[in-house]
N, C-alpha and C positions, 0 to 999 in steps of 0.2 A: 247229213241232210240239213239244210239249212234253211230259215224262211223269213218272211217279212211279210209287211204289210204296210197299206197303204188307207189312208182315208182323205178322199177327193170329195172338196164341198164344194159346190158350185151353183152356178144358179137353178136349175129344175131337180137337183139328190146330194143328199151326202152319199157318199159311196163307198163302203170297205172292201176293200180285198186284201186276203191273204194269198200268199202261194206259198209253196216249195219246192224248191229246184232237187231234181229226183236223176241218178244218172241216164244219158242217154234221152232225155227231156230238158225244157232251159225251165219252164214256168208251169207245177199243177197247180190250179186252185184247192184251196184246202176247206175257202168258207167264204161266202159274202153276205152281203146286205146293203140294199136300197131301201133309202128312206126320200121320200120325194119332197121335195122344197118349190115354191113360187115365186122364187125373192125378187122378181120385174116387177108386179105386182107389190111389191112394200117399197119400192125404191121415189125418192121423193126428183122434182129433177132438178136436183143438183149430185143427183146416187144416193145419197145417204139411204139406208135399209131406218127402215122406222120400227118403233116399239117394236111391233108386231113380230115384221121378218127377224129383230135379232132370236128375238124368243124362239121362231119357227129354228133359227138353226141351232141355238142351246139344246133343245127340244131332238132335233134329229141326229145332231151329233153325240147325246146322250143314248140314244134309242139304239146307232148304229155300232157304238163300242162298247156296249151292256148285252150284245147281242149273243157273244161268242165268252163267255166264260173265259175261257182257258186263255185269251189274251192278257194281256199286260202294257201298259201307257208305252213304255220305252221302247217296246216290238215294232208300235205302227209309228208313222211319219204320216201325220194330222198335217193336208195345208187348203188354202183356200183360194179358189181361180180369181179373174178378173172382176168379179160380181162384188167382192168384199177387200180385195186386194186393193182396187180404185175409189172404195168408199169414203169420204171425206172422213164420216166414223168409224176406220177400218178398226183403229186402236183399242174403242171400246169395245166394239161387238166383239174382236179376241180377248179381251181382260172379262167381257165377261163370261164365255164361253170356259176362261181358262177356273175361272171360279168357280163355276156351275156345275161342271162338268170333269176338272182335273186332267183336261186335252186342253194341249196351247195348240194351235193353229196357227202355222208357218206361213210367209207366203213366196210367191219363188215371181223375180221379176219376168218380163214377156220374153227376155231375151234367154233365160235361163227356162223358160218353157219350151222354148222352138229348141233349144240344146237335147231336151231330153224329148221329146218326140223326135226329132232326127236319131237318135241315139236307137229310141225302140223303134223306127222303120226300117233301119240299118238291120239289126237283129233279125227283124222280121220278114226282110227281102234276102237274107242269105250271105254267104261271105261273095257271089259274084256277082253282086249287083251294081258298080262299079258307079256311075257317075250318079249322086239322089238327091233330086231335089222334093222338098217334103212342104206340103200347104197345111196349116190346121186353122180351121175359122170359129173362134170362139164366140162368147157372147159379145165381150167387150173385146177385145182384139184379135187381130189374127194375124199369126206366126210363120214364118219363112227360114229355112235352113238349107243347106245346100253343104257340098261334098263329094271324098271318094271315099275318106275314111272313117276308122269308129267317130270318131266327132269332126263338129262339121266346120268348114273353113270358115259360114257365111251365116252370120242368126238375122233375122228382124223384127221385132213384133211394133204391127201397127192400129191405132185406133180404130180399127173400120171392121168390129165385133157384129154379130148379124142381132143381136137386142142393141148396141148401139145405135146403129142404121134406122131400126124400125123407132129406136125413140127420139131419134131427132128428125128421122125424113118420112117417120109412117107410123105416126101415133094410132096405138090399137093395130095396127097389121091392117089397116081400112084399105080399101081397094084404092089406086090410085089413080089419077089422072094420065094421060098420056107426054103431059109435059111435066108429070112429077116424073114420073119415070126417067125422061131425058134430064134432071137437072140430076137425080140421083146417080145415074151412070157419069155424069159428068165432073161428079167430087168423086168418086170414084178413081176413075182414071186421072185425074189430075194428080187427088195422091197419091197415086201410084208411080204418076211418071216422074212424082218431083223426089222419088227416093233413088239415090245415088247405088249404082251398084248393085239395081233390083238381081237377083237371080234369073235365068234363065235355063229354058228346058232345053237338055243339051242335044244333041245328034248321039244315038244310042243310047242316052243316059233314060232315067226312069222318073216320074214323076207320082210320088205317093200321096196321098189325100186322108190323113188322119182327124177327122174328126166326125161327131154325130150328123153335121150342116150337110156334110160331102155326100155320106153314107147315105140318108136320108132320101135326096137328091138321086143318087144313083138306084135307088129301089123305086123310085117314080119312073125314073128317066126308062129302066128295064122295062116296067109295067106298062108303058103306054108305045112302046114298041113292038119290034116284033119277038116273038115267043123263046128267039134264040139271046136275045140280049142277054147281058150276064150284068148281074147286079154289083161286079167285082170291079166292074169299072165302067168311069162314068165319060164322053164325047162330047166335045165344046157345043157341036149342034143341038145333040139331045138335051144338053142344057140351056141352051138357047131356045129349045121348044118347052121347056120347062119353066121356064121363068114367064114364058108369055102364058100357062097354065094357071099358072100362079096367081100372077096378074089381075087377073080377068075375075078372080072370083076371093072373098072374103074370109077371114079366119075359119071360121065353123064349118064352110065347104072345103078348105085346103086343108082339118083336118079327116075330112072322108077320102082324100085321095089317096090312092098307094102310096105304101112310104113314111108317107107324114105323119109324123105322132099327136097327138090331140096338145100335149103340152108344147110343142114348140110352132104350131100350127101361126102362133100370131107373127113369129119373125122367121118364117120358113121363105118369103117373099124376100125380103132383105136379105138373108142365106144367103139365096142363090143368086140376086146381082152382086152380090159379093164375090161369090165362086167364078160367076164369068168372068167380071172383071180383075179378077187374080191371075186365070189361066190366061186370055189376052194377054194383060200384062207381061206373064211369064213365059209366053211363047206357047204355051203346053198345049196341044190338040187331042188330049185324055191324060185321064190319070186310073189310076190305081188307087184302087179304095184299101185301107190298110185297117186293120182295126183296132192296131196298137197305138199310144199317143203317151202322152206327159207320164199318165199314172205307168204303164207300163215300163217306162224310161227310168223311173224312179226304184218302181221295185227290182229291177234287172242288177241298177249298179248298188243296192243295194243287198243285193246277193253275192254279189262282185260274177256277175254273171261274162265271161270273156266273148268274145265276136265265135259267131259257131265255125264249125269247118265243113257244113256240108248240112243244105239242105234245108236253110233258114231254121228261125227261133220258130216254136210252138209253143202254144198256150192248149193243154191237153186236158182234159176231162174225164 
C-alpha cells in the first residue's frame, strides 16, 4: 500500500491531501486539511503579496502540515498555484516559508499544470474516453490540454485567470457597465483567436472542465433551471444565462446565489466570461464537470498510479 500527498497553496486555501492507493481503488483519502487564505486581497498591483499575505501563508502552510502527526516533509510535494508562482516576490515568500516552516514550496509552470490536470481527467473519464479536451480556469491563468492518450499532445496556459480579469477589467467584482462588458468579451476573444493551434472540441470526443470557476458555474447554471438539470455538466446557453445573472448584480448578492461561494463571489463574474469565451473558442457546446485537476494529477503519478482498465479512476471515501 503506498501513499502520497499533496499540499496545494493557492490563492483562497492551502490544501493537504493524502491518499492511498488500495487494490481495486486508484485514490482513498487517508487525511485532509483546509486552511483558508485571501491572498487577492494582500496583492499590491503589480502581484506582489505584501507583509501581510506572506505571513497569512507561513501561517497556513504551518497549520496544514502540523496537522497530521504521522506525516513527514519528504512524503508531501509542497507547490504553489499562479497566486505566488507570478509574484514579482515569488522568491522571498518561498525562502521564507521554507524557514519558517521547513516546506520549500515548489512551483510547476502553466504548461506543466494543464499536463497534469489532463493526466488526472484522463484517469478520471476511464480508459474509453478517447478524444479529451480538458479547460481549467485558475486565478491567474487558464490551462488547455488536449489528447487521446495518458498524456496530452497539446498544453497551453494563458494569462486570462478569473482574479486576473476582475483585477484589471473589474476592480472589486463592481457591477459593470454594458460596454465594459463588450470591451471585456472582446480581449477575450482576441486572445484567444491570436493563439495558434487553439484546441478544439472534437466530433465524439469529450470535453472536461476541471476547475472550482467551472464547478461553481454549473451548480448555479443547474439551480436556476429546470429541476432535471444535473450539476455534472454545464451548456454554452445556461452559461450564457449565467453570466447575464451575474452581471446585473454585485459581490455580496453573487454570493447568495446557488453555487457561488462567498469567497470567490468578487471574480465569479470574470469566471464565467472567461468560461464562455473559452468554450466559443473551443468549439465546445458543454462540458463535463470533472473534479479532479493539478493536485490530483500529481498525486496519481506520484503513486505511479497506471491508466485504469475499466470503469475510470475513483476517489473513494
Amino acid at each position: 500500500m503506498r501513499q502520497a500527498g499533496v499540499l496545494d497553496v493557492g490563492c483562497h486555501s492551502a490544501l493537504l491531501t493524502v491518499v492511498r492507493r488500495h487494490p481495486g481503488t486508484v485514490l482513498k483519502p487517508v487525511f485532509s486539511r483546509k486552511v483558508r487564505l485571501r491572498l487577492h486581497e494582500t496583492l499590491d498591483h503589480k502581484g506582489r503579496l505584501d507583509k501581510a499575505g506572506m505571513k497569512s501563508v507561513e501561517r497556513a502552510v504551518a497549520e496544514a502540515v502540523a496537522a497530521d502527526a504521522r506525516l513527514h516533509g519528504p512524503q508531501v510535494f509542497a507547490f504553489a498555484t499562479s497566486v505566488i508562482r507570478d509574484a514579482p516576490n515569488r522568491d522571498e515568500i518561498i525562502a521564507r516559508v521554507a524557514r519558517t516552516t521547513g516546506t520549500r514550496l515548489r512551483v510547476l509552470t502553466g504548461e506543466e499544470e494543464a499536463r497534469l490536470a489532463y493526466v488526472a481527467a484522463r484517469q478520471w473519464s476511464g480508459p474509453t474516453a478517447g478524444q479529451l479536451l480538458v479547460l481549467d480556469i485558475g486565478g491567474g491563468t487558464v490551462e488547455i490540454a488536449s489528447g487521446t492518450g495518458e498524456q496530452p499532445r497539446a498544453v497551453y496556459s494563458l494569462p486570462l485567470g478569473a482574479r486576473r480579469i476582475t483585477r484589471d477589467w473589474l476592480p472589486a467584482g463592481t457591477v459593470p457597465s454594458q460596454r465594459r462588458l463588450a470591451e471585456i468579451r472582446q480581449h477575450l476573444r482576441q486572445s484567444l483567436e491570436g493563439i495558434p493551434g487553439l484546441p478544439q472540441a472534437a466530433p465524439g470526443g469529450r470535453v472536461l472542465a476541471c476547475s472550482k470557476t467551472f464547478e461553481q458555474l454549473a451548480r448555479l447554471a443547474a439551480a436556476q433551471g429546470e429541476t432535471s438539470r444535473s450539476a455534472g455538466r454545464l451548456e454554452l446557453p445556461q452559461l450564457r444565462r449565467s453570466v447575464s445573472t451575474l452581471a446585473d448584480v454585485g459581490p455580496s448578492r453573487r454570493a447568495k446565489l446557488p453555487g457561488i461561494s462567498r469567497h470567490r463571489a468578487e471574480q465569479s463574474l470574470a469566471g464565467a466570461l472567461v468560461a464562455q469565451a473559452l468554450m466559443e473558442a473551443c468549439e465546445a457546446k458543454s462540458v463535463e464537470i470533472c473534479p479532479w485537476s493539478t493536485r490530483e494529477g500529481l498525486l496519481l503519478e506520484h503513486l505511479g498510479v497506471p491508466h485504469t482498465t475499466a470503469g475510470g479512476a475513483r476517489l473513494v471515501g
